[in-house]
C-alpha positions in Angstrom: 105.0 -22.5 92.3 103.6 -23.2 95.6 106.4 -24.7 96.9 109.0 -21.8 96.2 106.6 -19.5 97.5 106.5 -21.0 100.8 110.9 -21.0 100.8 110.6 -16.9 100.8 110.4 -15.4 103.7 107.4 -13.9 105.4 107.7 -10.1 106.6 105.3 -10.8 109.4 107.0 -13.8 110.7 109.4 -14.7 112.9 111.8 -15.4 110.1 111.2 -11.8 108.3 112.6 -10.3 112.0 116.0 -9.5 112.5 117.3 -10.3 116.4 116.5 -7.0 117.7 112.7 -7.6 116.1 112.6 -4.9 113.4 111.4 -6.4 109.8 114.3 -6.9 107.4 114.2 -5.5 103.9 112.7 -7.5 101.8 113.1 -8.3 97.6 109.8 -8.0 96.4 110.7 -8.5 92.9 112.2 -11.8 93.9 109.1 -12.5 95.7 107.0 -11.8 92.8 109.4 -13.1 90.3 107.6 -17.3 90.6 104.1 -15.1 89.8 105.3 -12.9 87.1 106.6 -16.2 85.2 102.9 -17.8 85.5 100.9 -17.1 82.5 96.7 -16.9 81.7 95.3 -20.0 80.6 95.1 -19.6 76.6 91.3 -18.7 75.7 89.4 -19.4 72.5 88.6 -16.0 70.7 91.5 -14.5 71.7 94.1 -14.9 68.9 95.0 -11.7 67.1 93.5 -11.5 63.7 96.0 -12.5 60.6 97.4 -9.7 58.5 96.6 -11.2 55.1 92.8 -11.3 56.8 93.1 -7.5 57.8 94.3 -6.9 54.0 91.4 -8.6 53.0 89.0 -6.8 54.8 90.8 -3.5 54.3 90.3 -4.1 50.8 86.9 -5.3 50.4 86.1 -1.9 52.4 88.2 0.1 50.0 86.0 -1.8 46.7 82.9 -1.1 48.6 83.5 3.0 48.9 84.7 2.7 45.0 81.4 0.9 44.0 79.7 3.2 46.1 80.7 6.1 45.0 80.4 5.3 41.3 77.0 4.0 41.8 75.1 6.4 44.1 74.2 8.9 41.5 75.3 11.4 43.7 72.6 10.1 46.0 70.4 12.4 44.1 66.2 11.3 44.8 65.7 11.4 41.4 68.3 9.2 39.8 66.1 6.7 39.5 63.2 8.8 37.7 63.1 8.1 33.9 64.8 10.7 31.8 62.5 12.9 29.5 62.7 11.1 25.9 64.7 13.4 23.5 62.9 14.0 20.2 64.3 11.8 17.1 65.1 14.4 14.3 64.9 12.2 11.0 67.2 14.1 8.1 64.9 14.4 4.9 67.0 14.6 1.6 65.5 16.8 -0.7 64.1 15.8 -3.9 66.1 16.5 -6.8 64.2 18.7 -9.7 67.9 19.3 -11.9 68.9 16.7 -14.4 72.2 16.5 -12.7 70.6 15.5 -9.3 67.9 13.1 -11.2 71.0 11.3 -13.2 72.8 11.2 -9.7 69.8 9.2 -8.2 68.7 7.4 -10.9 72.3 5.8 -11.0 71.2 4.6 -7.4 67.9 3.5 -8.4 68.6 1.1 -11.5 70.9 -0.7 -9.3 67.1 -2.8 -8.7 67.4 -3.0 -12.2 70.1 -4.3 -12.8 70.1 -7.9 -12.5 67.7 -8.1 -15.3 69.5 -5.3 -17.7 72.7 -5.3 -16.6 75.0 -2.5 -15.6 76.1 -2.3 -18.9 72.2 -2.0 -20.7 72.8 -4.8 -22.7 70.5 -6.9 -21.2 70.8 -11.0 -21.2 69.9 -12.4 -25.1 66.5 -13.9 -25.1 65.7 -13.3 -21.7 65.6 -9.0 -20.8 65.7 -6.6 -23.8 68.6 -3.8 -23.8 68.1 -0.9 -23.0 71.4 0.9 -24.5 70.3 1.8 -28.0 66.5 0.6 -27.2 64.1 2.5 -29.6 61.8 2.5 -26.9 64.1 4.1 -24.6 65.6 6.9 -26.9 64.9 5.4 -30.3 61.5 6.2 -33.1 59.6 4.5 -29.9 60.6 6.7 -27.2 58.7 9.5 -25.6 58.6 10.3 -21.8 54.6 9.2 -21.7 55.5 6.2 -23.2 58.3 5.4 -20.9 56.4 6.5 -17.4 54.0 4.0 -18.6 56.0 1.2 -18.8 58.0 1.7 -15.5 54.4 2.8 -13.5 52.3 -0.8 -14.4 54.9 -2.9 -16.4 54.5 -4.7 -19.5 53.7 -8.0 -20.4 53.3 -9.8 -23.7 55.7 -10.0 -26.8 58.6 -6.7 -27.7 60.5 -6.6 -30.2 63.6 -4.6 -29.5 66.7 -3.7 -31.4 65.4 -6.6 -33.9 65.2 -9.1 -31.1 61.7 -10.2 -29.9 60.8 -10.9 -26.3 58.1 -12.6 -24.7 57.9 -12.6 -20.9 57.1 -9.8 -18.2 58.0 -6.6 -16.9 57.1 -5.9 -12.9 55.4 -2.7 -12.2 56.9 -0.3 -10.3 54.5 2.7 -10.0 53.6 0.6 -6.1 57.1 0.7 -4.9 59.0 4.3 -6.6 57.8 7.9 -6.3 57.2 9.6 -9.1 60.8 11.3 -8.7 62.4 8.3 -8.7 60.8 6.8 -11.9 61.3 10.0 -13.3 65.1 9.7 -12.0 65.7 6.4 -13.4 64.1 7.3 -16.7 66.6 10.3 -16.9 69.1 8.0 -16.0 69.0 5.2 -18.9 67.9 7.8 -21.6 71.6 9.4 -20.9 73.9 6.7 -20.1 75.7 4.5 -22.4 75.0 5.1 -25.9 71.6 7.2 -25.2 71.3 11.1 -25.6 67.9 11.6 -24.4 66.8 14.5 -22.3 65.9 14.3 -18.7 62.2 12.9 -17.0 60.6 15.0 -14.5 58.6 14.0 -11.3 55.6 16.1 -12.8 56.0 13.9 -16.6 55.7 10.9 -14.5 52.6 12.4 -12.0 50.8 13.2 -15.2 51.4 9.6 -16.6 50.2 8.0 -13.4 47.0 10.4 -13.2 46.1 9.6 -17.1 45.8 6.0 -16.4 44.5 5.8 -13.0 44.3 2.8 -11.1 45.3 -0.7 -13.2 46.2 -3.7 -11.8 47.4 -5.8 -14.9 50.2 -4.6 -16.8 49.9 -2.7 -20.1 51.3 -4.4 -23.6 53.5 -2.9 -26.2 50.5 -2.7 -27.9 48.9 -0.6 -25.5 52.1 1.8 -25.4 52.6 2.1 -28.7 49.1 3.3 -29.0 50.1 7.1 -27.1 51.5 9.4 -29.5 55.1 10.1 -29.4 54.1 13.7 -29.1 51.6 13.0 -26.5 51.6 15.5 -23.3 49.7 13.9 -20.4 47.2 16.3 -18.5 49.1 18.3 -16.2 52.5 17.7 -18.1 54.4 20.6 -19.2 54.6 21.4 -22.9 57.5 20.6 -25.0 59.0 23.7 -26.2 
């Protein structure tokens, strides 16, 4: 570059003078032209940024307001304070007092008893006793004191039922059931299958339970047989 610098011609010099001494007109584009061509040297850090680079970034920014945005809580100062705890409101089914409603649960109930009695009240042959066609369900045995005995502290010992005898033992359930449940149950196998019995109610069973009091081994046919079939337990109402 040096070198075709120094071939153009000077305007101060005796070569940029025309014979009369006046300056000639000069090219400066051809005198800058060998300098225009030159270049800066190339520097590190520099380069212009690659587009898939700029996408990236642009969308990492555009993730960042989205994240933001659905994450601020409005930037509220008390998003982060612990919400009030909303009551729990527990639905309490009422108690059934009609023999429909009593039939209806007691279906629900002897589904515990089942196993041993079978759905069908027939009971398994020298194992558990029916109680379709049981006398002590709604046979000469049967009476509603008799029967809230049995189900409230169990029975143990040998039964003899529809001519078959039984020897072997009969949990209690007066722990585990509510009187209206007993008393459901009781209305339910005294009118299913082959049984026409009338219906049990909670305050027949409550008046069983508050005869007998506290016992902690179970009563023996013996022992059941022994309250009359007429018998009305204090605080039972009166048959009709």
């Amino acid at each position: 570059m040096s070198d075709d610098i120094n071939k153009l011609p000077r305007p101060y010099s005796s070569e940029g003078m025309d014979a009369s001494g006046d300056a000639r007109d000069i090219d400066v584009q051809r005198i800058h032209a060998p300098v225009i061509r030159e270049h800066n040297e190339p520097r590190d850090g520099l380069e212009p940024i690659p587009v898939w680079m700029g996408m990236c970034f642009g969308a990492l920014l555009f993730w960042g307001g989205m994240y933001m945005s659905s994450n601020s809580g409005e930037y509220r100062g008390d998003v982060y304070d612990r919400p009030e705890p909303k009551p729990v409101v527990f639905k309490v089914e009422a108690e059934p007092t009609d023999e429909a409603g009593l039939r209806k649960l007691g279906e629900k109930v002897f589904a515990q008893c089942a196993a041993c009695h079978q759905p069908t009240g027939e009971g398994l042959p020298n194992q558990f006793p029916a109680l379709n066609k049981s006398e002590w369900v709604a046979g000469d045995k049967a009476s509603v004191a008799r029967l809230s005995r049995i189900l409230l502290y169990g029975m143990s010992g040998e039964v003899t039922v529809r001519g078959n005898k039984f020897n072997g033992a009969m949990p209690a359930w007066g722990s585990q059931l509510s009187d209206t449940k007993i008393a459901a149950v009781l209305t339910y196998i005294r009118s299913n299958w082959d049984n026409k019995a009338g219906p049990v109610f909670a305050k027949d069973v409550k008046a069983a339970r508050d005869a007998v009091g506290s016992r902690s081994s179970a009563m023996t046919a013996a022992e059941i047989e022994k309250v009359p079939l007429d018998a009305i337990d204090p605080g039972a109402t009166p048959k009709k």
